[in-house]
C-alpha positions as CSV (number, residue, x, y, z in Angstrom):
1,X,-5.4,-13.0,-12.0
2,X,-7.7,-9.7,-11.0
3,X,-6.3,-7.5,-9.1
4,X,-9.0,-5.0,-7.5
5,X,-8.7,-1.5,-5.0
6,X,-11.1,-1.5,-2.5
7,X,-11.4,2.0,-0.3
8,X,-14.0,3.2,2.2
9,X,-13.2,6.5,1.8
10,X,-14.2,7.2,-0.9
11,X,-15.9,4.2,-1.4
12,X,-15.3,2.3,-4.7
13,X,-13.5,-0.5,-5.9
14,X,-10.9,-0.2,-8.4
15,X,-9.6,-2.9,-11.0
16,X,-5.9,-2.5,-10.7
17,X,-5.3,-5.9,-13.0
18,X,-3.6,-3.8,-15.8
19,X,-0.7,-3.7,-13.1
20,X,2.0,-6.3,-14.5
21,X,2.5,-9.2,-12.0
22,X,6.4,-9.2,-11.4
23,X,6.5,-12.0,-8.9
24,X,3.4,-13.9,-6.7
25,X,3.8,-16.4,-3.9
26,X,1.3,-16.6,-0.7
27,X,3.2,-14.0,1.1
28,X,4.5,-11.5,-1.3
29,X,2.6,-9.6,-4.8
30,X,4.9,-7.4,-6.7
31,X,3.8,-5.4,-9.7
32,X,4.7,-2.9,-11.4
33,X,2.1,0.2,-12.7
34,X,1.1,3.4,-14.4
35,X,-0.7,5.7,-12.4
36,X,-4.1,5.6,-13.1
37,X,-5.0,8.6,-14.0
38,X,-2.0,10.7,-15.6
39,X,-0.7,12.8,-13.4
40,X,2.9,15.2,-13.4
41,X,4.6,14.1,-10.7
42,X,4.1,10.6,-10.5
43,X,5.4,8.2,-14.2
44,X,5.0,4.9,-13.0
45,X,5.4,3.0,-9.6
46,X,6.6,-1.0,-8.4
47,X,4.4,-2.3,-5.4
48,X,5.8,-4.8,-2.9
49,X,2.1,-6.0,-1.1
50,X,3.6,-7.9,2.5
51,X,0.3,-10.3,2.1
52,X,1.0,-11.8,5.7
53,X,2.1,-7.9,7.0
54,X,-0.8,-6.1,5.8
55,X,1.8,-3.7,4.0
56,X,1.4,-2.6,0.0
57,X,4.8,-0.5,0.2
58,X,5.1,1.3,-3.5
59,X,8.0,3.2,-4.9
60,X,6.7,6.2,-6.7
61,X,9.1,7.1,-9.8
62,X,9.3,10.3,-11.5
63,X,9.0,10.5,-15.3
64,X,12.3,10.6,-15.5
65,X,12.8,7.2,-13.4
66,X,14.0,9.4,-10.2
67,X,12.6,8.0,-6.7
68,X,9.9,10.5,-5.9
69,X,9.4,9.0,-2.5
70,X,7.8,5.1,-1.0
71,X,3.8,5.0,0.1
72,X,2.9,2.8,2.4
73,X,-0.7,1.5,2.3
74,X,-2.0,-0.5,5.0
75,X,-4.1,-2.9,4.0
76,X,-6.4,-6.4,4.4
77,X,-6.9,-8.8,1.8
78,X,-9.2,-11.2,0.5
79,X,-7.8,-13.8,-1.9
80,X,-9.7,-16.7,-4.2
81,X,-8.9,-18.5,-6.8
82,X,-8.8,-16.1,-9.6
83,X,-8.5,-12.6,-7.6
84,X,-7.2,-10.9,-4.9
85,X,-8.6,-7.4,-3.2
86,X,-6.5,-5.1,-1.4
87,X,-8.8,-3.0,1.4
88,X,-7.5,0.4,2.2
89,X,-7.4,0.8,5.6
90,X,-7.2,4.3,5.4
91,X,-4.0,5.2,7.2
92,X,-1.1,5.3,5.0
93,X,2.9,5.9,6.0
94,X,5.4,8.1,3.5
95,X,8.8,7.3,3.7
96,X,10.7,10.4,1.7
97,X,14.1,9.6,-0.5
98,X,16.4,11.1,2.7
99,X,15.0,8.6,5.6
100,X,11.9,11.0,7.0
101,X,8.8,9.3,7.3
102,X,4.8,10.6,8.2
103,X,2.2,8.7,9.1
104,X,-0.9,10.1,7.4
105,X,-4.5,10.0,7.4
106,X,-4.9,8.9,10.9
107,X,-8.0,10.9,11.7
108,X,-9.5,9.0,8.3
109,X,-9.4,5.6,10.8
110,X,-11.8,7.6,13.1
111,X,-14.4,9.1,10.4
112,X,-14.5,5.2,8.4
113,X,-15.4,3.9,12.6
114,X,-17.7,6.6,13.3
115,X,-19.3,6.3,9.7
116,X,-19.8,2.2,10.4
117,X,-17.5,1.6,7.5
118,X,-14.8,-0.2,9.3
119,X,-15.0,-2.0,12.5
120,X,-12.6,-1.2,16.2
121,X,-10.8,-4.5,15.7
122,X,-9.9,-3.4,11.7
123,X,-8.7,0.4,13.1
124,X,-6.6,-1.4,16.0
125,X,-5.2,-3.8,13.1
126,X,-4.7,-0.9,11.0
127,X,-3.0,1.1,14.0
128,X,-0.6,-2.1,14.2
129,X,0.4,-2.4,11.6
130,X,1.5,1.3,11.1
131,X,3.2,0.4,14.4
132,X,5.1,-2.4,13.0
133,X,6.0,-0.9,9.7
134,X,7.2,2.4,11.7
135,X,9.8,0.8,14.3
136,X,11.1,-1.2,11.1
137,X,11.9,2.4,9.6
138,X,13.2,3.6,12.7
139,X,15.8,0.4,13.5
140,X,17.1,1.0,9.4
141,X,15.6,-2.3,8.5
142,X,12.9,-0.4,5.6
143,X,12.3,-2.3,3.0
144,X,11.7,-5.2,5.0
145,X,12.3,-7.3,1.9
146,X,14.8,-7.8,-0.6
147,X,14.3,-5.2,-4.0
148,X,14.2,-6.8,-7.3
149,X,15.1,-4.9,-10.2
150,X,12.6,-3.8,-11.7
């Protein structure tokens, strides 16, 4: 299966498809990656994409296999037969190793809908869904799925 990135901002479209597929059903993609460009901080990740949530909630590792910290992408998805693209919608939630979480990129929502990249009904889905994802964190039910161990 391809996996591809799609972001407004910027715009591109990314094949992600060297991330290993850990497990795939209609609700639930989890894979597990190296960052895409080498980077310090980050040695390699696991993704948990909530399909039916609009949630790709990743665990960023150190490379020394320490939690750095989760991201939170909010996303849409179209699916076919033989791929799958995750759309960036822009506003992202980080959820740091002692509980504390920020909601970023917010103002990113606005510039996408002013720029005609993104429609109202996408930054009110997008809103949301960062509302969901947030009172989960806040009632100590984050993850809102069971970790394998990968």
């Amino acid at each position: 299966m391809k996996i591809y990135r799609k972001r407004y901002i910027p715009n591109e479209i990314i094949d992600i498809s060297a991330d290993e597929i850990v497990y795939q059903d209609e609700k639930l993609l989890v894979t597990k990656w190296l960052p895409i460009k080498p980077r310090t901080d980050v040695g390699r990740g696991v993704s948990y994409t909530m399909l039916d949530k609009g949630w790709k909630i990743s665990k960023f590792y150190d490379h020394n296999n320490n939690l750095l910290y989760w991201y939170c992408d909010i996303i849409e998805h179209i699916k076919d037969e033989d791929s799958i693209t995750l759309i960036d919608l822009l506003v992202d939630v980080i959820i740091h190793e002692d509980g504390i979480y920020e909601v970023v990129d917010v103002e990113e929502l606005d510039e996408a809908l002013a720029a005609g990249l993104i429609t109202e009904n996408q930054k009110e889905d997008a809103l949301q869904k960062v509302s969901a994802l947030t009172k989960l964190i806040d009632e100590k039910q984050f993850p809102p799925f069971e970790e394998m161990n990968i």
